[in-house]
C-alpha positions as CSV (number, residue, x, y, z in Angstrom):
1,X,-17.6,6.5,2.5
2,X,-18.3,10.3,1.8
3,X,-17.3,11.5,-0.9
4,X,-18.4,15.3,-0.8
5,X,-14.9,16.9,-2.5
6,X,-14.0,20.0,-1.2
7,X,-15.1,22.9,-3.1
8,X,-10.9,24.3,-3.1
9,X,-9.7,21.1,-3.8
10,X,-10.4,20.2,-7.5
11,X,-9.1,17.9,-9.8
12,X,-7.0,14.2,-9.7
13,X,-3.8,16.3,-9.3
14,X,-4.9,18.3,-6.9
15,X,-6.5,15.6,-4.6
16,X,-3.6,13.0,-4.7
17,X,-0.8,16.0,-4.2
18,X,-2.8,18.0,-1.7
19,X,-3.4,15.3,0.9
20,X,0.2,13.8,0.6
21,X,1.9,17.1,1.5
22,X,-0.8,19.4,3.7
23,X,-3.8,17.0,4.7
24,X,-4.0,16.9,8.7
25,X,-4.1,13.2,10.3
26,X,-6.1,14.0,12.8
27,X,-8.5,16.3,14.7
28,X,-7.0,20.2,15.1
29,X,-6.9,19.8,18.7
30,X,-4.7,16.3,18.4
31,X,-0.7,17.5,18.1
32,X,0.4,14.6,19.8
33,X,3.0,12.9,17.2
34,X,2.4,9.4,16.1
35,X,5.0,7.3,17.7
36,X,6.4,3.9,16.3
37,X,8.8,1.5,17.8
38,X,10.9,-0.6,15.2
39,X,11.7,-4.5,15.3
40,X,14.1,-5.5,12.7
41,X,13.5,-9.1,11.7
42,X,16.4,-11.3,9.8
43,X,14.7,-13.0,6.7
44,X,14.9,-16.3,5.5
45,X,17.1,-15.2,2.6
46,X,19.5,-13.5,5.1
47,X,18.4,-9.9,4.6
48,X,16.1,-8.4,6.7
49,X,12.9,-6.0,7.0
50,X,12.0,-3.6,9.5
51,X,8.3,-3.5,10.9
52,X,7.2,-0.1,13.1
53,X,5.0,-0.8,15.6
54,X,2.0,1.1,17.7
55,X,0.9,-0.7,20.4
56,X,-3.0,-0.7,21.3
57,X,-4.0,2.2,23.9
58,X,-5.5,-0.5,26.0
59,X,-4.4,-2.6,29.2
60,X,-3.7,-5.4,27.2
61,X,-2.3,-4.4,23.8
62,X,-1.4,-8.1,22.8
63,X,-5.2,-9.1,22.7
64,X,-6.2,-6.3,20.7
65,X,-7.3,-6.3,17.3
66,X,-3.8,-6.1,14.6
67,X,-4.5,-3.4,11.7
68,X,-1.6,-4.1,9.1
69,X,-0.6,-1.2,6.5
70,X,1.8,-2.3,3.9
71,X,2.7,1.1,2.1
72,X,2.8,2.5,-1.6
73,X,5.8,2.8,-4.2
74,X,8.8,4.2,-2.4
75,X,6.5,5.2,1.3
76,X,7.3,4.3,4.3
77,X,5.7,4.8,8.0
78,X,5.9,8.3,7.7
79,X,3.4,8.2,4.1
80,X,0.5,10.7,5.4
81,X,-1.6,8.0,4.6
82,X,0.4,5.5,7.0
83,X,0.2,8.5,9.1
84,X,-3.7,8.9,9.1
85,X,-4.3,4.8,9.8
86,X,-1.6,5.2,12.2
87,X,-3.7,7.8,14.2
88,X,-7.2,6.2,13.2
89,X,-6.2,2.9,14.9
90,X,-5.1,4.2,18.2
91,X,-8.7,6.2,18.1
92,X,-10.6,2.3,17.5
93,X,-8.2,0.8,19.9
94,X,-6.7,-1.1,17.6
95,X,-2.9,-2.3,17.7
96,X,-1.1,-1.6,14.5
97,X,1.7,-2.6,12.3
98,X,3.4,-1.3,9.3
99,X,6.1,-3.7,8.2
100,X,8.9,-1.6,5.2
101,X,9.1,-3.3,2.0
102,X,13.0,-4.0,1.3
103,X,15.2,-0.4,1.4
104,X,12.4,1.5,2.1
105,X,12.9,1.5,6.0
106,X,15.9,4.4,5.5
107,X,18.4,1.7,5.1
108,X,19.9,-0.5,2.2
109,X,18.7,-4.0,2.3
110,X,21.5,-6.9,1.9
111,X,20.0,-9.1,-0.3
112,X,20.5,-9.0,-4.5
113,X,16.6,-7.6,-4.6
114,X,14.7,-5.0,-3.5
115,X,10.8,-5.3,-3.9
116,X,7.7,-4.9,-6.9
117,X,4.0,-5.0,-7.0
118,X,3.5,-8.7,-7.4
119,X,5.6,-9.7,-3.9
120,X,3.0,-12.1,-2.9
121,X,5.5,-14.3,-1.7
122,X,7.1,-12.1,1.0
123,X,3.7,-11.0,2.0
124,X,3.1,-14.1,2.7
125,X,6.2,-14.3,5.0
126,X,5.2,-11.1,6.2
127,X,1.8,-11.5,7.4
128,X,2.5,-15.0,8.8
129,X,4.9,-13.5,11.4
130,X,2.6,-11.1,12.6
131,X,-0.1,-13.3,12.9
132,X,2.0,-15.0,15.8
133,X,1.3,-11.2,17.4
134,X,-2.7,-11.2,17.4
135,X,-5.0,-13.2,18.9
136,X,-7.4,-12.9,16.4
137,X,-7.2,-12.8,12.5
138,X,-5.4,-9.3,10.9
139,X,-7.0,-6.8,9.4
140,X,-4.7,-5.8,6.5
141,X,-4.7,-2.4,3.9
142,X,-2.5,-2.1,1.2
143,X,-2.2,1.0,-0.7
144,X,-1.0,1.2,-3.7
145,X,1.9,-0.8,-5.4
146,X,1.2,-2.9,-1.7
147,X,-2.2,-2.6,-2.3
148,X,-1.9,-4.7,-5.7
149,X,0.4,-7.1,-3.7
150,X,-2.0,-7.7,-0.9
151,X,-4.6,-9.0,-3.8
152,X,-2.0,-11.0,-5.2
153,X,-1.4,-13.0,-1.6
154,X,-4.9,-13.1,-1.4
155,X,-5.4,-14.9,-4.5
156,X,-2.0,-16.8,-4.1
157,X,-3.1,-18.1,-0.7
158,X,-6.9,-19.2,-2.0
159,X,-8.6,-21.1,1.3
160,X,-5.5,-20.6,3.5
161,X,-5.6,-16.9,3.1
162,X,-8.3,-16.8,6.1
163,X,-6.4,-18.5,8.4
164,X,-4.1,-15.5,8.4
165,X,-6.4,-12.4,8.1
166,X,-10.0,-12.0,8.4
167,X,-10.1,-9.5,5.6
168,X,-8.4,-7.4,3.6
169,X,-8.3,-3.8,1.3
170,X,-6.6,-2.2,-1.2
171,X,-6.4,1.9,-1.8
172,X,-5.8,3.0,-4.9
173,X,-4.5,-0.2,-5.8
174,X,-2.6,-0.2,-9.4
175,X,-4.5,-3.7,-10.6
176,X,-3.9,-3.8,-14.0
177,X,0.2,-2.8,-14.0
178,X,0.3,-2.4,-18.2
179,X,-2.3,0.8,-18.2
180,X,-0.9,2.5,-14.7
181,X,2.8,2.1,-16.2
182,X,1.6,3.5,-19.7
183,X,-0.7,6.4,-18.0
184,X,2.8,7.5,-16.0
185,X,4.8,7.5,-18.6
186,X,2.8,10.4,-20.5
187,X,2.3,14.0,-19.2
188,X,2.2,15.3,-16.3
189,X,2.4,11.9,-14.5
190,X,5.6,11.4,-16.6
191,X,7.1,15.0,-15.8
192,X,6.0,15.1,-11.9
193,X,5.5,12.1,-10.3
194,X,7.8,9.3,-12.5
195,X,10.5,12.1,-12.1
196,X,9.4,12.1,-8.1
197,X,9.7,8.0,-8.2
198,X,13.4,7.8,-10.1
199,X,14.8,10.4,-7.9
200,X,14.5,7.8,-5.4
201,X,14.7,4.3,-6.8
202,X,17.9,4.7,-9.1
203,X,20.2,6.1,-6.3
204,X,18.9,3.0,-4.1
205,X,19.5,0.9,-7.5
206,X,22.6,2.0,-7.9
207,X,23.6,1.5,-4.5
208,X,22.3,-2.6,-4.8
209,X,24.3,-2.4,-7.7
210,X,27.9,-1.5,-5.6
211,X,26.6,-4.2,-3.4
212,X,26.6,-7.1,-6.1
213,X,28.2,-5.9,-9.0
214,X,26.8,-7.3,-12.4
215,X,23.0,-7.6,-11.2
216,X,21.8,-5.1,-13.9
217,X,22.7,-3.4,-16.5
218,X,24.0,0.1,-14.9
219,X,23.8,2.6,-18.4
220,X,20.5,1.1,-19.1
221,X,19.0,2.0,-15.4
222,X,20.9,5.6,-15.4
223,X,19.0,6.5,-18.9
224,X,15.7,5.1,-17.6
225,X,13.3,8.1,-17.7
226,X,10.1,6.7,-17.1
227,X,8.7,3.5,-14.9
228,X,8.4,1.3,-18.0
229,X,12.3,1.7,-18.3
230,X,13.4,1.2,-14.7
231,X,11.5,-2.2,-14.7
232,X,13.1,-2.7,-17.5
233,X,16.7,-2.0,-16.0
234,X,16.2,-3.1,-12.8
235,X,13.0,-4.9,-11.3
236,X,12.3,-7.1,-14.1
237,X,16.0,-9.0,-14.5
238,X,15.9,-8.4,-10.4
239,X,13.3,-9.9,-9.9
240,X,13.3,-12.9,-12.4
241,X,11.1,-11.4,-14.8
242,X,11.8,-11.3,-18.5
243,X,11.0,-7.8,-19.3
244,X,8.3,-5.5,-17.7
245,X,5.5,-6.3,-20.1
246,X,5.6,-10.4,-18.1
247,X,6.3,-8.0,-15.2
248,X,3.0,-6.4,-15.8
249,X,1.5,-9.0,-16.8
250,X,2.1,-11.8,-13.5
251,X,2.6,-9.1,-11.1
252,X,-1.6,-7.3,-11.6
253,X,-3.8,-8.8,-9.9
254,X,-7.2,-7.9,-11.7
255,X,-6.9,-10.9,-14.0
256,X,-7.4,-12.8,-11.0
257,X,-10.0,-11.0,-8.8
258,X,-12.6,-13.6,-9.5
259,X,-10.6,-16.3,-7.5
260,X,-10.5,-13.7,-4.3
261,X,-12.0,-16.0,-1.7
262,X,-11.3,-13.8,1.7
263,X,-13.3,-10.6,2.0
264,X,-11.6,-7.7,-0.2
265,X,-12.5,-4.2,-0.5
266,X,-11.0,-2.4,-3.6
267,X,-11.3,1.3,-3.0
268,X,-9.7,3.4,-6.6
269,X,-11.6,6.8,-7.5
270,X,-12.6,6.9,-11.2
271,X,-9.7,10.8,-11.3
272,X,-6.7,8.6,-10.2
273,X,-4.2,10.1,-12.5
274,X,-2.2,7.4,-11.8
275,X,-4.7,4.7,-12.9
276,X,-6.7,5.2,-15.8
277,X,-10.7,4.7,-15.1
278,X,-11.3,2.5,-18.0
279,X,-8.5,0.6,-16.5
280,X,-10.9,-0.3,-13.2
281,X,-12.1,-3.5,-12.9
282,X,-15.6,-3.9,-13.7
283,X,-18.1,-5.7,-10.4
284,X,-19.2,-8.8,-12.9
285,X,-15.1,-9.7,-12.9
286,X,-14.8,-10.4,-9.6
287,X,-15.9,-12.8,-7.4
288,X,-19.0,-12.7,-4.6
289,X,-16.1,-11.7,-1.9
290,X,-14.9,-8.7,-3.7
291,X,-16.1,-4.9,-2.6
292,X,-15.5,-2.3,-5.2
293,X,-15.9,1.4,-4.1
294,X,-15.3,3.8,-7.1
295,X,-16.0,7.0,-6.2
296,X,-15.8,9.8,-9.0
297,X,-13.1,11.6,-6.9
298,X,-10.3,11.5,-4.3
299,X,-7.6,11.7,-6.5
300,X,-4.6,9.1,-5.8
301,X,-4.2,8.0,-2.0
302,X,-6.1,11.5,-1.5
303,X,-9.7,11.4,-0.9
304,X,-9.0,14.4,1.5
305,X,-12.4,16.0,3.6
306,X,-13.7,18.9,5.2
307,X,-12.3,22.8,5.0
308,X,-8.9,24.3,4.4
309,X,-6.4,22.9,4.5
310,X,-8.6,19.3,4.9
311,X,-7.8,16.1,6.8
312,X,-7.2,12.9,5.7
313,X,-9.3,10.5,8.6
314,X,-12.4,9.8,6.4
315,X,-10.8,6.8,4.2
316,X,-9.0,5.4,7.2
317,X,-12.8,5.5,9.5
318,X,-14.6,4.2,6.2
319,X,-11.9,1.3,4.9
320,X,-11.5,-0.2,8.8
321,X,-14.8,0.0,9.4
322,X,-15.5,-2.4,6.7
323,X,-12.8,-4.1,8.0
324,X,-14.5,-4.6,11.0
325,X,-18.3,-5.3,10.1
326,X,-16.2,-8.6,7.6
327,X,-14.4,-9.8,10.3
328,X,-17.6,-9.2,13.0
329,X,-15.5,-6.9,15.0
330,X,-17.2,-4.6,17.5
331,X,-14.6,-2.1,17.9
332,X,-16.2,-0.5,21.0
333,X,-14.9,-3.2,22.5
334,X,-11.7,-1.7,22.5
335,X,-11.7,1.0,23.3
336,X,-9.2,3.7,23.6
337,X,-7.2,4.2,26.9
């Protein structure tokens, strides 16, 4: 992957706020809109998820290739990163898929949960279903908080996990939970982007809340001013955790990266302000299957390229093709249109 930064673009901040707001998805001569279509599907616990969908630009979409994007912390479809796969994908021919973790779709979930960065479980659920859509094995990113989740299914699932997906990558993938938490609660992570996150999570929180009255402890979630609080408050008791230190502590998935058996890339630039470098996992912890790409910048979810104002398609081209060469996937052979 090429990770030449750009001479305007310095600094973690910079190159994980940059990309997320101004980065362009695609080539200047590509305004065509990326263009989803949505299939709501009931859950076994009588809630339900959304999934957006882009079909394959091929005659027969259903035998392409499935690329499956589970988002970050609070993103959706729309994340520029989502955005940039989205638009990488139909380029490769590829079909693609990026099911909504619980309320983050644009509507309240039903059930007394919401979601949290060990979900291994509904991945699960998740990726089953989808493989019922490919005729081959899934390709499957996670970025973030879904890129720590992905791991934990991975590890979760052992042998079985290749009977679902050929392979599978994380981006800027929070795997040790105790020192991302402590790094945003201090700062300008604290001040910017915890203040960014709780602008969102306690109005959804509060809104669970009106839906089953007692689940948590409303004053306690209201004076929650950083991530280690709201866990706390809300997704630890939530989520049948006992507080968010055995949060942390089950939900990261680095403790485990030795028992990875399916083909993982872990892709986390050494000036994540959201994960501290000394936090990344070293390659003599994980097992034989595992990839690590550190690069010394690209910021969080950033690693934008090329001049003013930059574009965001070089980790998309770089993560899928390893996707590809793991899962012996000529992607010429679908090509696009």
């Amino acid at each position: 992957m090429n990770t030449v930064v750009p001479w305007w673009l310095p600094g973690g901040h910079l190159q994980t706020i940059w990309p997320a707001l101004h980065a362009r998805h695609a080539s200047a001569k590509d305004t065509t809109p990326v263009s989803y279509r949505r299939e709501r599907w009931p859950t076994p616990d009588g809630d339900f998820i959304d999934v957006d969908w882009q079909d394959a630009p091929c005659p027969t979409p259903s035998q392409a290739p499935l690329l499956v994007l589970f988002h970050g912390l609070e993103g959706s479809s729309q994340s520029h990163y989502a955005l940039a796969f989205a638009r990488h994908a139909q380029r490769c021919g590829l079909a693609y898929a990026v099911p909504h973790f619980r309320g983050c779709s644009g509507e309240i979930n039903r059930a007394p949960r919401a979601y949290h960065s060990g979900d291994f479980e509904e991945i699960g659920w998740i990726l089953q279903r989808l493989r019922q859509h490919a005729s081959c094995p899934l390709l499957v990113v996670g970025v973030s908080l879904g890129g720590n989740a992905v791991l934990r299914w991975a590890q979760e699932a052992g042998s079985q996990a290749a009977q679902v997906a050929s392979a599978v990558a994380s981006i800027s993938a929070p795997v040790d939970l105790a020192a991302s938490g402590h790094a945003m609660g201090h700062g300008f992570n604290r001040w910017v982007y915890t203040r960014m996150f709780l602008r969102s999570m306690k109005p959804k929180a509060m809104l669970k809340l009106a839906q089953h009255p007692g689940l948590f402890n409303a004053p306690k979630l209201l004076a929650a001013r950083t991530l280690y609080e709201f866990d706390n408050a809300f997704t630890a008791p939530v989520h049948g955790f006992k507080n968010t230190a055995d949060y942390w502590q089950k939900a990261s998935s680095k403790p485990h990266l030795a028992r990875l058996l399916l083909p993982s890339l872990l892709v986390n630039a050494q000036n994540d302000p959201f994960i501290p470098a000394a936090s990344l996992p070293p390659l003599g912890a994980a097992s034989r299957h595992v990839s690590l790409w550190q690069p010394r910048h690209g910021g969080h979810v950033g690693f934008s390229q090329g001049p003013w104002p930059g574009h965001a398609q070089a980790l998309p081209e770089a993560v899928v093709q390893w996707l590809a060469q793991q899962s012996n996937l000529n992607l010429k052979a679908f090509p696009h249109g």
